[in-house]
C-alpha positions as CSV (number, residue, x, y, z in Angstrom):
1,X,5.8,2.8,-7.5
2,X,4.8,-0.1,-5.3
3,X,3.2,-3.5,-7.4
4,X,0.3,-4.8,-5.3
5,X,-0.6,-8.3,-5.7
6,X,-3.2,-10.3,-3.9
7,X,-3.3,-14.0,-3.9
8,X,-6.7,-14.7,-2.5
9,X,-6.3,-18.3,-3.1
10,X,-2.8,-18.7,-1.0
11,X,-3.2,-21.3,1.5
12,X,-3.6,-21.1,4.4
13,X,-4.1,-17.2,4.2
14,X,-4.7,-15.0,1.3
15,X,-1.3,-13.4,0.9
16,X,-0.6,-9.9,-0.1
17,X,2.7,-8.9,-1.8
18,X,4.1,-5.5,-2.0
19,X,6.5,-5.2,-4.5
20,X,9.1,-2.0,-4.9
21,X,12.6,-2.1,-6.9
22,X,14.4,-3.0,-4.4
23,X,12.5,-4.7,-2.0
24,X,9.6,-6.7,-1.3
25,X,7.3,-7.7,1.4
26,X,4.6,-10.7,1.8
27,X,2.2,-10.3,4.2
28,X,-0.7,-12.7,5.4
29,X,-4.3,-12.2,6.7
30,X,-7.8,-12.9,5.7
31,X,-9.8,-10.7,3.1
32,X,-12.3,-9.7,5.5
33,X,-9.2,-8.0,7.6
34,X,-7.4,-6.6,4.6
35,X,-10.7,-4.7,3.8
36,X,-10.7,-2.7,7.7
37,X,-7.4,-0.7,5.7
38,X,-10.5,1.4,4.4
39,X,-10.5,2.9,7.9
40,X,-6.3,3.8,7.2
41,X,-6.9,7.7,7.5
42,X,-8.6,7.3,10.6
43,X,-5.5,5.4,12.3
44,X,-2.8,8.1,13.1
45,X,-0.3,6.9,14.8
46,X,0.4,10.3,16.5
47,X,-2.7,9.7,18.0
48,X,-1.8,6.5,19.2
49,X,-4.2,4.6,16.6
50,X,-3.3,1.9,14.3
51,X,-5.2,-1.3,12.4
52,X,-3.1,-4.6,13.1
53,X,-3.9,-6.2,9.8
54,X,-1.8,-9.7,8.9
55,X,1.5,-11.4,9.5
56,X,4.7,-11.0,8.1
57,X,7.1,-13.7,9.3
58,X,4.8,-14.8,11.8
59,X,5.0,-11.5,13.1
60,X,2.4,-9.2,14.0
61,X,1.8,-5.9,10.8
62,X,0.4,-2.6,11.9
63,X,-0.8,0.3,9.8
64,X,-1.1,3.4,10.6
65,X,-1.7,7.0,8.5
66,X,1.8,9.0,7.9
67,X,0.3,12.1,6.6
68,X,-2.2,13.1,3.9
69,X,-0.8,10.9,1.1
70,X,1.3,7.6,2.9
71,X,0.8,5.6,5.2
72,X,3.4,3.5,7.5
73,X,3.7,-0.1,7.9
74,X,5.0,-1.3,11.0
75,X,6.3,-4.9,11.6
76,X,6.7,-5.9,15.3
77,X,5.0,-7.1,18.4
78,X,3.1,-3.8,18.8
79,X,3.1,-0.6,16.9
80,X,5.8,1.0,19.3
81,X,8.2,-1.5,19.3
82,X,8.2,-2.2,15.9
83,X,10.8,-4.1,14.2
84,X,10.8,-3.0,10.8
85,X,8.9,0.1,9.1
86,X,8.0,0.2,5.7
87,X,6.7,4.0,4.0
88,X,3.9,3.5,1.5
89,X,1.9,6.3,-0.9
90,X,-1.6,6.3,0.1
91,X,-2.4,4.8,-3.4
92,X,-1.1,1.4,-2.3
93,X,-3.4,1.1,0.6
94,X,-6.3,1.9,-1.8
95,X,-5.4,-0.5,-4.4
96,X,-4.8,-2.8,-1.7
97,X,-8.6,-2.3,-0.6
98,X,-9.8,-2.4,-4.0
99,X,-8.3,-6.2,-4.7
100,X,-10.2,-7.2,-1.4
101,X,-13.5,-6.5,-3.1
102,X,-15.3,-9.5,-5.2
């Protein structure tokens, strides 16, 4: 299970945290652009589609839909050169979306 936590009020961007037993992951961007990860299941990155959505380390995050229930994080410069990829349930992207609304 991944904890999802959403500091709206983080300065100078809200900052989301994903939060796993072994690892974790911040990641920066306005609410308005965490929101567009409603569109997730539309982004396949077979397809060549993916939402860049935040910042982790300075570093450009892209999201993209794994199959029917995950969806694939992708830290890099673009979302074929990636430097790090994380494998998420679907569920996290929804909860994610759900903190985003007032």
């Amino acid at each position: 299970m991944i904890r999802v936590t959403l500091d709206a009020a983080a300065d100078p961007l809200p900052m989301l945290v994903l939060q796993a037993d072994t690892w974790e992951l911040h990641i920066r961007a306005s609410l308005t652009d965490f929101s567009r990860l409603t569109a997730i299941r539309r982004a396949n990155w077979d397809e060549r589609r993916s939402l860049q959505v935040g910042t982790c380390a300075g570093t450009p995050v892209f999201w993209a839909a794994a199959d029917d229930d995950h969806a694939t994080i992708l830290i890099g410069q673009d979302d074929e050169t990636w430097d790090a990829a994380l494998l998420v349930p679907q569920t996290t992207i929804d909860e994610i979306v759900a903190q985003t609304r007032p």
